[in-house]
C-alpha positions as CSV (number, residue, x, y, z in Angstrom):
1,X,64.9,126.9,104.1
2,X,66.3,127.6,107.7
3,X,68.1,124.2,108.1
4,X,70.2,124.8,104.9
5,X,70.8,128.6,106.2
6,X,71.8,126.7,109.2
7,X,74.2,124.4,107.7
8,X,75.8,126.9,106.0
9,X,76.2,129.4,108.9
10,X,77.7,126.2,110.8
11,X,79.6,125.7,107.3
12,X,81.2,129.4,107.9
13,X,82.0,128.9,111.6
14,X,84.3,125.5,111.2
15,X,85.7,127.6,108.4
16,X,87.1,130.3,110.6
17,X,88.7,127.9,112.9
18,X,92.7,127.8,113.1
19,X,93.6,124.1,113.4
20,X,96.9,125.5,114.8
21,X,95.6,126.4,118.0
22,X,94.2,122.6,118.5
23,X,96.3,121.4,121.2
24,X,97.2,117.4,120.5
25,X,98.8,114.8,122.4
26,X,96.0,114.5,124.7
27,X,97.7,117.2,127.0
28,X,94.3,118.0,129.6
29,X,94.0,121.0,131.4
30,X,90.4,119.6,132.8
31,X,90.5,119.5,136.4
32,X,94.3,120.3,137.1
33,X,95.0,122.5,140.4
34,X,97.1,125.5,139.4
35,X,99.1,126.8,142.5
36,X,99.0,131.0,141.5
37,X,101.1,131.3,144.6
38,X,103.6,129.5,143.9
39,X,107.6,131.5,143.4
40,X,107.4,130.6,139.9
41,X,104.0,132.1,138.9
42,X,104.7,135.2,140.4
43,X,108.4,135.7,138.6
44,X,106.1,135.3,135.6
45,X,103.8,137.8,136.6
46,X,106.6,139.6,137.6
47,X,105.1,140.1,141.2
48,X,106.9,139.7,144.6
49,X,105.5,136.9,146.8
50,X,105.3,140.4,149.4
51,X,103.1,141.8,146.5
52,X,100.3,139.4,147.3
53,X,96.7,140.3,147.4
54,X,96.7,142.3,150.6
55,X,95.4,145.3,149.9
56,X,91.9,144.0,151.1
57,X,93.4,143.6,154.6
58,X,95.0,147.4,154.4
59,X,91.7,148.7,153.3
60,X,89.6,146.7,156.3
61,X,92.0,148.0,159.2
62,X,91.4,151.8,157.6
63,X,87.8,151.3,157.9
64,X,88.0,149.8,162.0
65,X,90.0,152.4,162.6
66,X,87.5,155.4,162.1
C-alpha cells in the first residue's frame, strides 16, 4: 500500500515540473569560477567597484579605536 502511495506522490512531483526551465545544450554551470568582482557584475548589481564589501574594515577600526 505505501509503495503505490509512493508512486503516485512521485507521480504528482514530475507533474509539477516546468520543462521550460530545463536548460539544454549541455550548457554546465558545475564547477565554473564566477568573478563577483569583476566591472561587469557590479554594473549589474548596480554597485560601484568603491561600494565593495568594506564595511567590515570600518566597523573593526571603530572597535580598536575605543
Amino acid at each position: 500500500m505505501e509503495e503505490e502511495e509512493s508512486e503516485e506522490e512521485l507521480e504528482e512531483e514530475v507533474s509539477e515540473i516546468d520543462p521550460s526551465a530545463i536548460i539544454s545544450g549541455g550548457r554546465r554551470t558545475r564547477g565554473v569560477k564566477v568573478d563577483y568582482t569583476s566591472k561587469e557584475a557590479l554594473e549589474k548589481a548596480g554597485l560601484k567597484p568603491e561600494d565593495s564589501d568594506d564595511d567590515e574594515d570600518e566597523d573593526m577600526k571603530q572597535m580598536d579605536d575605543q
